[in-house]
N, C-alpha and C positions, 0 to 999 in steps of 0.2 A: 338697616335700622340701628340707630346709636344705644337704640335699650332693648335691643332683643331677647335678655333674660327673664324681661318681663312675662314672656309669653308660657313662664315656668307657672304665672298665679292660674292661667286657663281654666283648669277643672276646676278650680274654685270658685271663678265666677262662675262658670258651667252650672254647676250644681247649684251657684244660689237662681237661677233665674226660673219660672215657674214652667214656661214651656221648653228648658233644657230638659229639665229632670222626666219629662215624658222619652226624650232620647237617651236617658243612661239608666245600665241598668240599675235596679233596687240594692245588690247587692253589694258595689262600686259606689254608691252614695251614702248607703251605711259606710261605709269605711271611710270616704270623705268626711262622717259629721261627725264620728266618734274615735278617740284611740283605742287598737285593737289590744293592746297589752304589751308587754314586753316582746318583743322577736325582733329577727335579723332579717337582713337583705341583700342578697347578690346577685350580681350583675357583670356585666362586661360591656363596652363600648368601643369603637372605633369611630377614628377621623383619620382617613387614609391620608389627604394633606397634610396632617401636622404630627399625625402619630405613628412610630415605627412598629408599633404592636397593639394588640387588644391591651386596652385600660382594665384593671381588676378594680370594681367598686364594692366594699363591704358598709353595711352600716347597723347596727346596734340601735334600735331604740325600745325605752324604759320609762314608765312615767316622770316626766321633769327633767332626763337628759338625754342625748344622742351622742355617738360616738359613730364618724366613719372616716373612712378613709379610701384609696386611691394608689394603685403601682401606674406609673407611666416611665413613657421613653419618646419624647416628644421631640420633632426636628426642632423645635422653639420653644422654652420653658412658657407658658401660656396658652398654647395652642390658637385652638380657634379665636378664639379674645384676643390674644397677642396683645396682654396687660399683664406681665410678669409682675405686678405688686396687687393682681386680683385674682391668682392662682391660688387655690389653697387645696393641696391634696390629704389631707386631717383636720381634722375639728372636732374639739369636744363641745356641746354646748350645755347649758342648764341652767333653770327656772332657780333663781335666787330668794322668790318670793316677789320682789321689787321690780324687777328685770331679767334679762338673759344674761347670762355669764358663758364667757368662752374661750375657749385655746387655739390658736391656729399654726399649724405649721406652714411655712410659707418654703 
């Protein structure tokens, strides 16, 4: 599938549709519809193809910005994607008022 990351909106549609929300629970849809407040998030991941170690994902969010980021050691900067100019392992992002404003390292 040429737009697989699509499959990242899921819960989202998930939760809007009226006979999902009888499959998820109450408490995972609160957190779907609102921001919980400022807190952090970590993670780890692997892709044993393309990655020579566990991925460390951090992320930061704050009303109006996010901050995270990523350690890799991949056989191919890109990995799974294999779109080394659609990698981004940091990003800051934030609500401008207007639009989203953002930094990426590439």
């Amino acid at each position: 599938m040429s737009h697989a990351d699509d499959f990242a909106f899921a819960p989202l549609f998930a939760i809007m549709g009226e006979h999902m929300n009888s499959l998820i629970p109450k408490e995972v849809q609160k957190k779907l519809k609102a921001f919980s407040g400022t807190h952090t998030f970590n993670t780890s991941i692997i892709s044993p193809v393309y990655d020579y170690g566990h991925r460390n994902i951090t992320a930061w969010l704050a009303p109006n910005i996010s901050v995270g980021g990523q350690t890799f050691n991949e056989v191919e900067v890109g990995g799974p994607r294999q779109t080394q100019n659609q990698f981004n392992p940091g990003v800051v992002q934030w609500q401008t008022g207007k639009e989203i404003g953002f930094i990426t390292v590439c």
